[in-house]
N, C-alpha and C positions, 0 to 999 in steps of 0.2 A: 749262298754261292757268290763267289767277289767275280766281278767280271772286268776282268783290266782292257777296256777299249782302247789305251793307246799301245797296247802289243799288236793287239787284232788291226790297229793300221798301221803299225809295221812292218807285220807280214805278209797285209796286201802290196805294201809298198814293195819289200824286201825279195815274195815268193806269190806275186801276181798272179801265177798258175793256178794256187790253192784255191783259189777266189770260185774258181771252175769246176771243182772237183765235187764231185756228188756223195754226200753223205748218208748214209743209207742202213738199215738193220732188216732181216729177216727172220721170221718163226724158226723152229727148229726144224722144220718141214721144207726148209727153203724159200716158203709163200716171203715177197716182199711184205716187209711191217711199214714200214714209211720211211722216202726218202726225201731229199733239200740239198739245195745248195747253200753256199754260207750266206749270202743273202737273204732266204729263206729267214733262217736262224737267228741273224743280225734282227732282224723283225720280232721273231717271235720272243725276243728276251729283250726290247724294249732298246734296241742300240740307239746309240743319239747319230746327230747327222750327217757327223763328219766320216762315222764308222761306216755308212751308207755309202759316202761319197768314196771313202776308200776303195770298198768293194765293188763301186760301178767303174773308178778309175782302171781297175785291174781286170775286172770281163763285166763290159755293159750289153754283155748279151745275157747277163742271167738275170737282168729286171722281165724278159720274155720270155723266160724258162718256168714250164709247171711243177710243183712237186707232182708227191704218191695219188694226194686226193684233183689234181686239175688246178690248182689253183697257181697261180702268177706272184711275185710279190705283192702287186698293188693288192689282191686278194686279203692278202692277209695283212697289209698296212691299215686296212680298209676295215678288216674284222678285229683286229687289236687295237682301232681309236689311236693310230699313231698320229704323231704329229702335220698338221702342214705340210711342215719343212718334208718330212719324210715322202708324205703324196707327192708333193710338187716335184721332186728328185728324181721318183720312179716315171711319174709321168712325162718328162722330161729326157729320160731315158730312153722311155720304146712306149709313144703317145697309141698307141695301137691297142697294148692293152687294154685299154677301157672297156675295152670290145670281147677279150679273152674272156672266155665259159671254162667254168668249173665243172668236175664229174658232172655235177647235178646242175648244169645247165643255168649257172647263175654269172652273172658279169660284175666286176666291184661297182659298178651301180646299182646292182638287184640288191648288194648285201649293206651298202650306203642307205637303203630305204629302211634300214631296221635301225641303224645308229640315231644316234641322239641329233637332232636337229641341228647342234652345235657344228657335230659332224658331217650331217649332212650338205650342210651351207658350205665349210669349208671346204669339202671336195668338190661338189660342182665351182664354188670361186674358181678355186684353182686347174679345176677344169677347163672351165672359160677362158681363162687367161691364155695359160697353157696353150691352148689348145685353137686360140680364136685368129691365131695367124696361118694356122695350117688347114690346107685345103683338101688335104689328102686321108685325113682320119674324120671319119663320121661317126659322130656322139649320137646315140640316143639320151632324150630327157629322159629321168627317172620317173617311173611309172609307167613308161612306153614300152613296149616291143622291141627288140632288135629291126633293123631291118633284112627281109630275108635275102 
């Protein structure tokens, strides 16, 4: 499959609305199968940062949007081993998620604990950073609890 990323930041440029719109398929029953925003999508097919940075220029409210299953983008940046750059983007976005629960009650810190150590470092760094000037979002460490 060829993926031309500098269209898809054209069209965030060009038709900023899209960037919103919710992508979706259902069973033949009507039941939802799964849906995303292109955000979502931009993730899950490995978009680089700039493609990112499009799609937050044109609605940065869908870094704190869930899909089908609960999950946030940082979710699934987080479960696909994206980039840094890519963490640091969404965290920068809407620093709250850290904190967003998945159907199954998991935070992208809960799912940080299963990546590779490589990964792991890199999102708490960027965490830290991120995050070490603002008084208003409260991290749990990994391995902790939320608090209630």
């Amino acid at each position: 499959m060829r993926k031309d990323w500098d269209v898809a930041i054209h069209r965030c440029q060009k038709f900023s609305e899209e960037a919103s719109i919710w992508i979706y398929r259902r069973e033949v029953n009507g039941r939802l199968r799964w849906k995303l925003l292109p955000v979502h999508a931009a993730i899950i097919f490995g978009a680089p940062v700039k493609v990112l940075e499009a799609l937050l220029a044109a609605s940065a409210s869908s870094a704190a949007c869930k899909d089908d299953q609960g999950m946030v983008p940082l979710h699934l940046a987080i479960r696909m081993n994206a980039s840094k750059e890519i963490i640091e983007k969404l965290v920068e976005a809407h620093p709250e998620t850290v904190n967003a629960t998945d159907r199954k009650g998991r935070t992208p810190l809960h799912l940080a604990e299963k990546q590779s150590d490589e990964t792991k470092t890199a999102l708490l760094q960027t965490l830290d950073r991120t995050l070490s000037s603002r008084q208003d979002v409260k991290t749990p460490k990994v391995g902790q609890e939320e608090p209630a």
